[in-house]
mmCIF file of the N, C-alpha and C atoms, coordinates in Angstrom:
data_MODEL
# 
_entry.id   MODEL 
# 
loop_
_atom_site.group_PDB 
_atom_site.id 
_atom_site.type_symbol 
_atom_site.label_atom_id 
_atom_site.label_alt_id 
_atom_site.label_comp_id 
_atom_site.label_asym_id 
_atom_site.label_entity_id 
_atom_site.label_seq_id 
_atom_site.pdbx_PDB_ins_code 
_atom_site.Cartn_x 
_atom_site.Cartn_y 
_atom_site.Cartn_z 
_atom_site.occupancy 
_atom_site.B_iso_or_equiv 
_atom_site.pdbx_formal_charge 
_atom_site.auth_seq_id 
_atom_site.auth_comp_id 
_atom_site.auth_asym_id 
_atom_site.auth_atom_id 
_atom_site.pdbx_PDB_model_num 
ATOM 1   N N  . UNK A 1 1  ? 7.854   -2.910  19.367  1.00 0.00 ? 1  UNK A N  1 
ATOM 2   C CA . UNK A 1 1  ? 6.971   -3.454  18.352  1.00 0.00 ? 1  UNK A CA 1 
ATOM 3   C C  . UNK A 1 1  ? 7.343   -2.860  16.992  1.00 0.00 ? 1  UNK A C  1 
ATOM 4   N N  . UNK A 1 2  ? 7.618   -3.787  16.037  1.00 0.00 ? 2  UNK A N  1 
ATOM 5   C CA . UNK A 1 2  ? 7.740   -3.286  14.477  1.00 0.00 ? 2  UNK A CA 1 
ATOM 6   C C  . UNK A 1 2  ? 6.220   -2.193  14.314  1.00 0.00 ? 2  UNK A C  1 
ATOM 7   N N  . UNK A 1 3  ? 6.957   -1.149  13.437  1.00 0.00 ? 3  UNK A N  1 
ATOM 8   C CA . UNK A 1 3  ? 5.638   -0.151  12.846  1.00 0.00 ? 3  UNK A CA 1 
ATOM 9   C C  . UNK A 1 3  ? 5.133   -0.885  11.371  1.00 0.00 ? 3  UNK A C  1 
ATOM 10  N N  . UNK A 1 4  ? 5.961   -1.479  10.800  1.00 0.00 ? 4  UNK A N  1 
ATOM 11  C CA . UNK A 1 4  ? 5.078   -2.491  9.442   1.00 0.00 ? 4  UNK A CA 1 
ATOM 12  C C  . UNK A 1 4  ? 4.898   -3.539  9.645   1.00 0.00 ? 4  UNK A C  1 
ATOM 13  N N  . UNK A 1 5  ? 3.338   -4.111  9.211   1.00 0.00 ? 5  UNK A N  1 
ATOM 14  C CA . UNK A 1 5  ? 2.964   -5.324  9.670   1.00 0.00 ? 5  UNK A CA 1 
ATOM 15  C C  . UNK A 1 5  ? 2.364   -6.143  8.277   1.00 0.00 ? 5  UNK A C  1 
ATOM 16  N N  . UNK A 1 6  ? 2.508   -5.391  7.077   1.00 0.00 ? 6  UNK A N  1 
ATOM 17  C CA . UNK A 1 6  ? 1.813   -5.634  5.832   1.00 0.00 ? 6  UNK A CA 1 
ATOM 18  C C  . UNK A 1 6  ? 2.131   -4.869  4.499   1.00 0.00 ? 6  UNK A C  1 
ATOM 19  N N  . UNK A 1 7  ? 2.677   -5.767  3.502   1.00 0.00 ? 7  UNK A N  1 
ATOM 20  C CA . UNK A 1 7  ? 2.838   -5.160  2.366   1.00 0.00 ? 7  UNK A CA 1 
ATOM 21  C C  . UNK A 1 7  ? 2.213   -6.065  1.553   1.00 0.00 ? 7  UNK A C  1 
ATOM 22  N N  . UNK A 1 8  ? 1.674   -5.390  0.434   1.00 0.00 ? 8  UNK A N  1 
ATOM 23  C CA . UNK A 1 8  ? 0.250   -6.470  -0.744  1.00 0.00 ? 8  UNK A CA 1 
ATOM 24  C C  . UNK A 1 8  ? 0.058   -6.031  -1.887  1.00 0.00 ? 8  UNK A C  1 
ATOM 25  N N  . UNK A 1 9  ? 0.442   -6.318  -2.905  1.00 0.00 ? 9  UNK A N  1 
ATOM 26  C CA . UNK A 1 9  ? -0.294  -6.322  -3.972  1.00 0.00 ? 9  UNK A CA 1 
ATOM 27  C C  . UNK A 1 9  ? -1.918  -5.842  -3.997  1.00 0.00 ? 9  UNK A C  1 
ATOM 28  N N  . UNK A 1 10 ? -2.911  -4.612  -4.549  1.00 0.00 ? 10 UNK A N  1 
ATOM 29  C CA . UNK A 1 10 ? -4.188  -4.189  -4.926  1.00 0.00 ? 10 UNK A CA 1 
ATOM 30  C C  . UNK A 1 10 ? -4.347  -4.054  -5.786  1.00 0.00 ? 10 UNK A C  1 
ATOM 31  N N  . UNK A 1 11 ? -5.282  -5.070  -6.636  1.00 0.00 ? 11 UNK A N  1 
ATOM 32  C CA . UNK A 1 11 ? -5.901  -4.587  -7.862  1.00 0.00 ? 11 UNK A CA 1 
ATOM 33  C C  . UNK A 1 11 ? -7.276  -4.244  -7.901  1.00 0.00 ? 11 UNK A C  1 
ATOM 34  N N  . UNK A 1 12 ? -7.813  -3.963  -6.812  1.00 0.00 ? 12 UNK A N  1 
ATOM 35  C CA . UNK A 1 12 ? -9.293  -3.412  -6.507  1.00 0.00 ? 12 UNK A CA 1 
ATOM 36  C C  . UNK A 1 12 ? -9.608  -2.455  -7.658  1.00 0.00 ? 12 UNK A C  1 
ATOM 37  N N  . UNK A 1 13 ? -10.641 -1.925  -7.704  1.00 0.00 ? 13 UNK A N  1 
ATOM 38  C CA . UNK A 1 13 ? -10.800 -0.911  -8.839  1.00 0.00 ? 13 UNK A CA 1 
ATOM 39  C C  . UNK A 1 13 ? -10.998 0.725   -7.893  1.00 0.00 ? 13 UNK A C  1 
ATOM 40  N N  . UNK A 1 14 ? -10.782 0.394   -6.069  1.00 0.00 ? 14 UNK A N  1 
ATOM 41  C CA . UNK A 1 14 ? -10.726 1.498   -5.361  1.00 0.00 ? 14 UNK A CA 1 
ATOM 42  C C  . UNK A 1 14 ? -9.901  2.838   -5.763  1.00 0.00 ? 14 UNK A C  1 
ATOM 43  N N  . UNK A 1 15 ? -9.573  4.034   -5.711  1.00 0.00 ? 15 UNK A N  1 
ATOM 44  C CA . UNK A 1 15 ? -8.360  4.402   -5.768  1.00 0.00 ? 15 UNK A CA 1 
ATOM 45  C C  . UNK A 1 15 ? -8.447  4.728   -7.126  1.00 0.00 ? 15 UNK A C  1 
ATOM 46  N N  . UNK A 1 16 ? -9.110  4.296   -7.704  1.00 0.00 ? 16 UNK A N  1 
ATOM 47  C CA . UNK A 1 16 ? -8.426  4.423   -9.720  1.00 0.00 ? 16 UNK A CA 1 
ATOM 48  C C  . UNK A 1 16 ? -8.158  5.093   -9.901  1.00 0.00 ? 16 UNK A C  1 
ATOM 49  N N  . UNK A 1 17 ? -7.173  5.944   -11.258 1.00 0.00 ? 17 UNK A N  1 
ATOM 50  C CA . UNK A 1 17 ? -7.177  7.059   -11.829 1.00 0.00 ? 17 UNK A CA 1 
ATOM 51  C C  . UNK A 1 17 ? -5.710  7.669   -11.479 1.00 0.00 ? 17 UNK A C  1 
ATOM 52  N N  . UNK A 1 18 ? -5.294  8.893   -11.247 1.00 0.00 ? 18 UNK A N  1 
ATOM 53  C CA . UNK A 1 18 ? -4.169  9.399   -11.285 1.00 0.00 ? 18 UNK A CA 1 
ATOM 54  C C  . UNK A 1 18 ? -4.112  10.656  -10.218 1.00 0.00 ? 18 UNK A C  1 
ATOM 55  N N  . UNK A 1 19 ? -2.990  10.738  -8.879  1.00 0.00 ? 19 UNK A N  1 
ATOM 56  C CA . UNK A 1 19 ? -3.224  11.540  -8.373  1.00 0.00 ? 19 UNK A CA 1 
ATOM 57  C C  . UNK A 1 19 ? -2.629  11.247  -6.839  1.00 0.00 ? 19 UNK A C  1 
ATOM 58  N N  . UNK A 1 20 ? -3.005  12.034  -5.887  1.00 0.00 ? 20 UNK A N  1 
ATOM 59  C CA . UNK A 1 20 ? -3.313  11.537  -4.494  1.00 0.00 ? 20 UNK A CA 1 
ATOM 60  C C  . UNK A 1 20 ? -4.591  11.487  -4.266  1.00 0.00 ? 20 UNK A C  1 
ATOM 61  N N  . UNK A 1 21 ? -4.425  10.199  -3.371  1.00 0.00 ? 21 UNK A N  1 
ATOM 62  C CA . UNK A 1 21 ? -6.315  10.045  -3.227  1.00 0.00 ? 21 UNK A CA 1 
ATOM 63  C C  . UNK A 1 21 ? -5.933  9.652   -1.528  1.00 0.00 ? 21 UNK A C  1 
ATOM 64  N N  . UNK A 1 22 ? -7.472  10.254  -0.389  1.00 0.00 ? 22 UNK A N  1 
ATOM 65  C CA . UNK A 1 22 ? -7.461  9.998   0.592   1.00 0.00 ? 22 UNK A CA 1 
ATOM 66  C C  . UNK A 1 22 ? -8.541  9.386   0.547   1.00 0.00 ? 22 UNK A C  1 
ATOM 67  N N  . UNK A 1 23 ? -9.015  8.152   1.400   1.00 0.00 ? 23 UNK A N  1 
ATOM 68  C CA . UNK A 1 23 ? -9.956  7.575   1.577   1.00 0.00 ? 23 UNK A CA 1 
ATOM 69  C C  . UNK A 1 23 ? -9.943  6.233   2.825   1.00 0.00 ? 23 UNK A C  1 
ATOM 70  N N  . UNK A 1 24 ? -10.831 5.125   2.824   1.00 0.00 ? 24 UNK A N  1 
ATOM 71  C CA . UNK A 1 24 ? -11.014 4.442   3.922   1.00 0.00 ? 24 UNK A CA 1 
ATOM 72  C C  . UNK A 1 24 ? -10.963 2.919   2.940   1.00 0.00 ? 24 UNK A C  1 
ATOM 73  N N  . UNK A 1 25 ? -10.224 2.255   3.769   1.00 0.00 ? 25 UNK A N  1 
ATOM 74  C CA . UNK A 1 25 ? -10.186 0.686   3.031   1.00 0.00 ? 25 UNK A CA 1 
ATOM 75  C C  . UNK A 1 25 ? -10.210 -0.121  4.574   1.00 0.00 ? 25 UNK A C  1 
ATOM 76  N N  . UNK A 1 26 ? -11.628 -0.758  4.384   1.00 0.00 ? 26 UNK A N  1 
ATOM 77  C CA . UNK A 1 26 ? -11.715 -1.491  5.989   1.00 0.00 ? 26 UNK A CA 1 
ATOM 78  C C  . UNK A 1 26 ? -12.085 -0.959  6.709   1.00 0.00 ? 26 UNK A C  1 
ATOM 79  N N  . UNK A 1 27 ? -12.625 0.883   6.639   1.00 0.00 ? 27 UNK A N  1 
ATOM 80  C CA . UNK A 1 27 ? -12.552 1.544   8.086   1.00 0.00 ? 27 UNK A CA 1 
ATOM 81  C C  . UNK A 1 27 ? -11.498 1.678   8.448   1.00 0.00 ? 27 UNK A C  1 
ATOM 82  N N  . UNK A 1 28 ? -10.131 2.188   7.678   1.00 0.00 ? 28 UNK A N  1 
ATOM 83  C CA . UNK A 1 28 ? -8.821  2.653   7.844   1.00 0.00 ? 28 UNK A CA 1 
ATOM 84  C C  . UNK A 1 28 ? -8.793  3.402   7.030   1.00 0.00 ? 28 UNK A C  1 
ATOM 85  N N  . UNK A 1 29 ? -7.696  4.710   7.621   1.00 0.00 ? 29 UNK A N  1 
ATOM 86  C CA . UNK A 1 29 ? -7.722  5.848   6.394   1.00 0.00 ? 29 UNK A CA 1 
ATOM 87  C C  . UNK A 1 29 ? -6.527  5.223   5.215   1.00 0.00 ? 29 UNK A C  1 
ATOM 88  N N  . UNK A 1 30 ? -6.536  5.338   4.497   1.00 0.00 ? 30 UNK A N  1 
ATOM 89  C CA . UNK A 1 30 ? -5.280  5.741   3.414   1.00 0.00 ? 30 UNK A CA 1 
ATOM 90  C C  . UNK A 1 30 ? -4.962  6.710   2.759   1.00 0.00 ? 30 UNK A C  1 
ATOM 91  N N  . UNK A 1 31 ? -3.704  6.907   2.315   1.00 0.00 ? 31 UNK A N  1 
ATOM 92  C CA . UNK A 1 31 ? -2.807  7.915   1.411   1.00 0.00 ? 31 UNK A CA 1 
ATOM 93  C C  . UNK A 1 31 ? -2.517  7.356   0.474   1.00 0.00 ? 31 UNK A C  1 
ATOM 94  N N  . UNK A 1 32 ? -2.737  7.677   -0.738  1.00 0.00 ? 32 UNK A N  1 
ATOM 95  C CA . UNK A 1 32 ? -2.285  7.052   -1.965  1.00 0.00 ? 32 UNK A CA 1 
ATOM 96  C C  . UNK A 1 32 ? -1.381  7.897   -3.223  1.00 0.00 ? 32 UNK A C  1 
ATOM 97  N N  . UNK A 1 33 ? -1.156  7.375   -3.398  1.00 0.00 ? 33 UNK A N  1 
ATOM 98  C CA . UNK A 1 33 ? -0.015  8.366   -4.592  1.00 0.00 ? 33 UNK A CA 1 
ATOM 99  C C  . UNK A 1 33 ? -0.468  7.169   -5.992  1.00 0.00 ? 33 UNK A C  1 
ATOM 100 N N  . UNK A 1 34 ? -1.173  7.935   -6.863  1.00 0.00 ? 34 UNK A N  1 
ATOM 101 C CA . UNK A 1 34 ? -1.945  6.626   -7.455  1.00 0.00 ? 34 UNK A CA 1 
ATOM 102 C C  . UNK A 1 34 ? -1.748  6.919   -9.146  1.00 0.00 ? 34 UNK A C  1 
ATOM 103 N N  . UNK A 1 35 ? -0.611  6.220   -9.714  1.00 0.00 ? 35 UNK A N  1 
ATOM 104 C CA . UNK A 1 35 ? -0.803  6.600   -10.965 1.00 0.00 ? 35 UNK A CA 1 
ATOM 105 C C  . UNK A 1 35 ? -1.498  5.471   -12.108 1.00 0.00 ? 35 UNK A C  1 
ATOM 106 N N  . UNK A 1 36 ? -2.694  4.919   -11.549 1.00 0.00 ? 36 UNK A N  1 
ATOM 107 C CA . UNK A 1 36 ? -3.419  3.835   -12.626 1.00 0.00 ? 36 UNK A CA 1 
ATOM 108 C C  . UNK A 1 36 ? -3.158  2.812   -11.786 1.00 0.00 ? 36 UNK A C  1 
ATOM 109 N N  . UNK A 1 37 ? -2.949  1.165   -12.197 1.00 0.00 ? 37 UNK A N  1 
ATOM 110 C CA . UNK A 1 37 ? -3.432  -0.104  -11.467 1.00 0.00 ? 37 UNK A CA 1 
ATOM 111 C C  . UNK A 1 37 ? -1.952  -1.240  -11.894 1.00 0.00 ? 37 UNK A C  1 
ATOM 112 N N  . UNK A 1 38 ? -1.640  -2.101  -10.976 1.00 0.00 ? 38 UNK A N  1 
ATOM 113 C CA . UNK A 1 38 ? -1.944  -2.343  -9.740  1.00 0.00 ? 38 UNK A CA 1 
ATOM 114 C C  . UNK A 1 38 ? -0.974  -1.537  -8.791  1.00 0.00 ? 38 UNK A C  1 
ATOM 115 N N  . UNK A 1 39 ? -1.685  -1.315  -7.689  1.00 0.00 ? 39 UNK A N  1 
ATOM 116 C CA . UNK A 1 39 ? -1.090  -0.925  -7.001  1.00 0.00 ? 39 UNK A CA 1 
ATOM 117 C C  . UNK A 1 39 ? -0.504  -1.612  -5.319  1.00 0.00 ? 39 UNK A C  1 
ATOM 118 N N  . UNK A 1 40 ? 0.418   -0.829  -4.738  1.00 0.00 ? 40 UNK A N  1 
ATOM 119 C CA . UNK A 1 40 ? 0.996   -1.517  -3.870  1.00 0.00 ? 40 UNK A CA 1 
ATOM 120 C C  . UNK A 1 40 ? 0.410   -0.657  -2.245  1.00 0.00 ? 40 UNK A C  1 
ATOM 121 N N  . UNK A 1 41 ? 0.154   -1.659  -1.424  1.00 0.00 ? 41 UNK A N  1 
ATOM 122 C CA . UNK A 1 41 ? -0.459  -1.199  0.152   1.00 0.00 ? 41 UNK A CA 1 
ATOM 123 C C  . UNK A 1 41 ? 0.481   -1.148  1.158   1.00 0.00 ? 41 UNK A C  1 
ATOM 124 N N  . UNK A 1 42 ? 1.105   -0.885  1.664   1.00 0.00 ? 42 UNK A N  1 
ATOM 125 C CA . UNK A 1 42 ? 2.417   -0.903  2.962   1.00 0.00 ? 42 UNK A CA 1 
ATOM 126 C C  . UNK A 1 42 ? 1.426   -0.550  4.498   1.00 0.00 ? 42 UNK A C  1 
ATOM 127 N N  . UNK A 1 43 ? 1.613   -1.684  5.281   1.00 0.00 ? 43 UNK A N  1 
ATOM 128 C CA . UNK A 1 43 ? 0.367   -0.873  6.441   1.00 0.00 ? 43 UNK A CA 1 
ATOM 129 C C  . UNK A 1 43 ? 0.811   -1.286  7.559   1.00 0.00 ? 43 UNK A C  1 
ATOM 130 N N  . UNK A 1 44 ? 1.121   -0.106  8.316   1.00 0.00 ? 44 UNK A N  1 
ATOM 131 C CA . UNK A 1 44 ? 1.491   0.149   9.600   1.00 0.00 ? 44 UNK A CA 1 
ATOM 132 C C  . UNK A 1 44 ? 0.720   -0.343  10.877  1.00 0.00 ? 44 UNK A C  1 
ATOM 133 N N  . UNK A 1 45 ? 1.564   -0.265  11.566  1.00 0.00 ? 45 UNK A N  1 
ATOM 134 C CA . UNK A 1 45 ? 0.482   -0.697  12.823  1.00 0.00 ? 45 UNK A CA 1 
ATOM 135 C C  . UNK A 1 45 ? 0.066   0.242   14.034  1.00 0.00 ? 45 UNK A C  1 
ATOM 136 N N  . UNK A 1 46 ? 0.424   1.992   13.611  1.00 0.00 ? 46 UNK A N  1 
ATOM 137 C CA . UNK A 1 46 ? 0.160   3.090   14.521  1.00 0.00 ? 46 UNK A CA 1 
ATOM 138 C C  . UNK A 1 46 ? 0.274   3.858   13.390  1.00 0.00 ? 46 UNK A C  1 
ATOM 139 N N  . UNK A 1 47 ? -0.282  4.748   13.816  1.00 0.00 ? 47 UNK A N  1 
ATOM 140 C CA . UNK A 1 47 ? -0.036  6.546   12.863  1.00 0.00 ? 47 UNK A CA 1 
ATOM 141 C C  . UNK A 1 47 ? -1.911  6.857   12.558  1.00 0.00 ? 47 UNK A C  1 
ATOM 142 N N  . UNK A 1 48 ? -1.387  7.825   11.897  1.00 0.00 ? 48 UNK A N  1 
ATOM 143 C CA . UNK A 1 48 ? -2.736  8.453   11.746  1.00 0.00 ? 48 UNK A CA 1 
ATOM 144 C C  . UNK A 1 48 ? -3.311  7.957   10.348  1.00 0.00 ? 48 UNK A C  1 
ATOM 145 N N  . UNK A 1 49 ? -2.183  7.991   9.141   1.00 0.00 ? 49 UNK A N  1 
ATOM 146 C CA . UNK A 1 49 ? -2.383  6.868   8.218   1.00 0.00 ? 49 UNK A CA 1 
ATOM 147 C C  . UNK A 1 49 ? -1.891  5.692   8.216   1.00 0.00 ? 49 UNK A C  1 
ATOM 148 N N  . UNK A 1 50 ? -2.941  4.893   8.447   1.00 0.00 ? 50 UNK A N  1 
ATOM 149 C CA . UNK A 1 50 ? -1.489  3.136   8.659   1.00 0.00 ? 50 UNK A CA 1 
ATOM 150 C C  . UNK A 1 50 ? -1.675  2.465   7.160   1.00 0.00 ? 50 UNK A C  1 
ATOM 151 N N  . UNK A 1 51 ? -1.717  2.980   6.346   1.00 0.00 ? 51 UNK A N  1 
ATOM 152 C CA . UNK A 1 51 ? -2.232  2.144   5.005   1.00 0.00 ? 51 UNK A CA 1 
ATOM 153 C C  . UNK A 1 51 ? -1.742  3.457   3.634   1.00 0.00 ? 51 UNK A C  1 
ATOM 154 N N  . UNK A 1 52 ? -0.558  2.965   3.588   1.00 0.00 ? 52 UNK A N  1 
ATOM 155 C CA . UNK A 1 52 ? 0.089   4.144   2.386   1.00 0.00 ? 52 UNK A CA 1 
ATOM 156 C C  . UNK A 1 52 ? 0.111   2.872   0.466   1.00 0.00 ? 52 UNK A C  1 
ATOM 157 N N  . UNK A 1 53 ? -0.731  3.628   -0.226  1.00 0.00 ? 53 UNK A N  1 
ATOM 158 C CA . UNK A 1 53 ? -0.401  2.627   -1.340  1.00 0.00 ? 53 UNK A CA 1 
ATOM 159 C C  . UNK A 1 53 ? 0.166   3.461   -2.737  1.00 0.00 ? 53 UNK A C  1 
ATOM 160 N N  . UNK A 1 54 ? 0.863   3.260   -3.502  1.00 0.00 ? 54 UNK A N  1 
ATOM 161 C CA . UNK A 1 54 ? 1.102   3.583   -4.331  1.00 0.00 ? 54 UNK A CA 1 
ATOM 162 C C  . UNK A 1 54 ? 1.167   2.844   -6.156  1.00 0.00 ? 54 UNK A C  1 
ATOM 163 N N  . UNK A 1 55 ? 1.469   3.386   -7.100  1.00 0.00 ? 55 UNK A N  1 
ATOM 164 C CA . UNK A 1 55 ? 1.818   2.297   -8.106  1.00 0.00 ? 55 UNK A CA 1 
ATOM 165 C C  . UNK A 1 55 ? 3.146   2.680   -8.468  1.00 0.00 ? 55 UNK A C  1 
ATOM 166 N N  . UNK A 1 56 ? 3.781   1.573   -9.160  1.00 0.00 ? 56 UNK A N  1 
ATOM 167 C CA . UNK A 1 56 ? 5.082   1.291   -9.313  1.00 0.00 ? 56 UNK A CA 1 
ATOM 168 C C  . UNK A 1 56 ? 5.188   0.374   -10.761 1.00 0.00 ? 56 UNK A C  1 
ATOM 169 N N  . UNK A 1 57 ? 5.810   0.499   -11.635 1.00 0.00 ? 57 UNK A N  1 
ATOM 170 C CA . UNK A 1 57 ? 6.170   -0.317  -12.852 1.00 0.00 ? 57 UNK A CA 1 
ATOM 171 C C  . UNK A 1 57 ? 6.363   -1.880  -12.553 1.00 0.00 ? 57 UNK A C  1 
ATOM 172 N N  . UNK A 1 58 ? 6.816   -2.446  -10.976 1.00 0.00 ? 58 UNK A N  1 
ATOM 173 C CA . UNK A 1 58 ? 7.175   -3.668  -10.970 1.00 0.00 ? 58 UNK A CA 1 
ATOM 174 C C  . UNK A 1 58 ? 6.730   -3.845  -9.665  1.00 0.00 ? 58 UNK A C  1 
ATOM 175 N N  . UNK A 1 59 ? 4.975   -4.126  -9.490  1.00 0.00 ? 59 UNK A N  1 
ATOM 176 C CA . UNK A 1 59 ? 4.445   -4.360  -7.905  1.00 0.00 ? 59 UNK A CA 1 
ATOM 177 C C  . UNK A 1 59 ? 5.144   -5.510  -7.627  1.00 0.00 ? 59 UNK A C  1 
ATOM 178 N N  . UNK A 1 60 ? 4.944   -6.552  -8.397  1.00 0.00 ? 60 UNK A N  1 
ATOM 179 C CA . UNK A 1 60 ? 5.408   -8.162  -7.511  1.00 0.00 ? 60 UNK A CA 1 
ATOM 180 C C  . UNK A 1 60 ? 6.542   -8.116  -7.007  1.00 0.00 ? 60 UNK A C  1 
ATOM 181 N N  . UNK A 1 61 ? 7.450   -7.418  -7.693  1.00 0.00 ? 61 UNK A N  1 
ATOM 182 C CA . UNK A 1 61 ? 9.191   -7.357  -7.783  1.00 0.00 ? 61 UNK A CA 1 
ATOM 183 C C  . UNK A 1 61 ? 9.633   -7.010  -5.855  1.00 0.00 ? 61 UNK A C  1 
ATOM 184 N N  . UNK A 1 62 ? 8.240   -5.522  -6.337  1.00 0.00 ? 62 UNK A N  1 
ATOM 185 C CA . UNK A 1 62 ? 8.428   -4.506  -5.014  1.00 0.00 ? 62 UNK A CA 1 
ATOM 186 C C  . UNK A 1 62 ? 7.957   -5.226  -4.074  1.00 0.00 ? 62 UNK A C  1 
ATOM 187 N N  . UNK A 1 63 ? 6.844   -5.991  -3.829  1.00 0.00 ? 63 UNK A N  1 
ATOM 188 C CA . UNK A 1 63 ? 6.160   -6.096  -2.700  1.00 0.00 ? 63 UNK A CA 1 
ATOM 189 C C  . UNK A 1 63 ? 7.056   -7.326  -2.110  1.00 0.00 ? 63 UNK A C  1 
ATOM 190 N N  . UNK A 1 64 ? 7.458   -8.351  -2.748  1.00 0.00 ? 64 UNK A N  1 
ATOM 191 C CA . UNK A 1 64 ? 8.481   -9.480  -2.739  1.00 0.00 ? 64 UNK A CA 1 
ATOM 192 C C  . UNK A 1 64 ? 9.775   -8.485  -1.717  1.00 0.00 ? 64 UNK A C  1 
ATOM 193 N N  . UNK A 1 65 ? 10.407  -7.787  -2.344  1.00 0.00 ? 65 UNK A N  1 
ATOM 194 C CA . UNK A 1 65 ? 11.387  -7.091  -1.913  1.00 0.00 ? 65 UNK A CA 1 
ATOM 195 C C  . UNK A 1 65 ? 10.885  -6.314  -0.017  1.00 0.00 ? 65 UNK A C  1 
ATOM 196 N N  . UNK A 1 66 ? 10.007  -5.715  -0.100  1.00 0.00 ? 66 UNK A N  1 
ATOM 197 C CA . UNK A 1 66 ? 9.698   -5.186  1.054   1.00 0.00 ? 66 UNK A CA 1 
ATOM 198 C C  . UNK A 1 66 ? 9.709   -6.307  2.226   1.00 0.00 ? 66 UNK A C  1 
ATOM 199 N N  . UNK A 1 67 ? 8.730   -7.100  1.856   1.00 0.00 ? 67 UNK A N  1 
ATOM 200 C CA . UNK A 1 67 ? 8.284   -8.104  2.544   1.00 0.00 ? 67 UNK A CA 1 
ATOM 201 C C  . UNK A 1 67 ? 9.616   -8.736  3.179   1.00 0.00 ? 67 UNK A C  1 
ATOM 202 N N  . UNK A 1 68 ? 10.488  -8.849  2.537   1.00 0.00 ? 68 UNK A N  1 
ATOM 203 C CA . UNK A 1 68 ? 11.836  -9.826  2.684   1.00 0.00 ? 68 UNK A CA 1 
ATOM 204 C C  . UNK A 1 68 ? 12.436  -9.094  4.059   1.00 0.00 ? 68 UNK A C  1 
ATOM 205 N N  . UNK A 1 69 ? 12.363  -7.490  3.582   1.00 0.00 ? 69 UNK A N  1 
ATOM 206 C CA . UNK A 1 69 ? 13.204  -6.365  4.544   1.00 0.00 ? 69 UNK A CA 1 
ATOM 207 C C  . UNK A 1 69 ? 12.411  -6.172  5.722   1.00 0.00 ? 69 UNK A C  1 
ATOM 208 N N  . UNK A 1 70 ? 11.072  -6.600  5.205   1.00 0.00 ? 70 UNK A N  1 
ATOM 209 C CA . UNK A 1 70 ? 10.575  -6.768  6.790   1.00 0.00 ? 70 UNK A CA 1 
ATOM 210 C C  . UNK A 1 70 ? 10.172  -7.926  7.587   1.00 0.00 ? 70 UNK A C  1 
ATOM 211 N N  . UNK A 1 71 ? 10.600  -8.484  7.118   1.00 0.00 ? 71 UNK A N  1 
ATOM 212 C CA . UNK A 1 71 ? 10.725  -9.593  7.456   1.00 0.00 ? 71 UNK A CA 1 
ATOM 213 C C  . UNK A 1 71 ? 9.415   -10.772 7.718   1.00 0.00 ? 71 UNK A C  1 
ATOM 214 N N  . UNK A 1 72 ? 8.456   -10.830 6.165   1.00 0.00 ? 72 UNK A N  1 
ATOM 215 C CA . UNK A 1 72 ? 7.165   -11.206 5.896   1.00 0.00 ? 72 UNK A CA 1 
ATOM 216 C C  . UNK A 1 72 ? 7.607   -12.523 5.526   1.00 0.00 ? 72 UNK A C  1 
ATOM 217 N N  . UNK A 1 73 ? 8.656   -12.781 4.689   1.00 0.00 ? 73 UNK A N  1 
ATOM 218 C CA . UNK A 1 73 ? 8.742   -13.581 3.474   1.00 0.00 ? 73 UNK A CA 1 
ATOM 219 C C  . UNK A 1 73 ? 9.919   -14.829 3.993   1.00 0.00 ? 73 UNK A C  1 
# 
């Protein structure tokens, strides 16, 4: 079974601000590496965190790109 099942674009206002942030989206934990908005979600389908998000200068670019390598798109 593939371990990634989801990569997405978030512009929630969850998460805001600058930093690592741990918290629950859905009743799932996440890890975030969060420098301001929008940010990007990558989510696994086992582990202890299945939901890693970060921000990046070019989300659409990135999430387009992942998706392709995993074969979403």
């Amino acid at each position: 079974m593939e371990r990634y099942y989801s990569c997405r674009l978030d512009n929630s206002i969850e998460f805001n601000g600058y930093g690592i942030r741990y918290g629950r989206i859905n009743g799932e934990r996440v890890q975030g590496y969060v420098m301001g908005n929008p940010k990007v979600i990558i989510s696994l389908n086992k582990g202890k965190y299945r939901n890693f998000m970060f921000t990046t200068k070019n989300p659409e670019e990135l999430v387009l790109l992942i998706r392709k390598q995993i074969g979403l798109s």
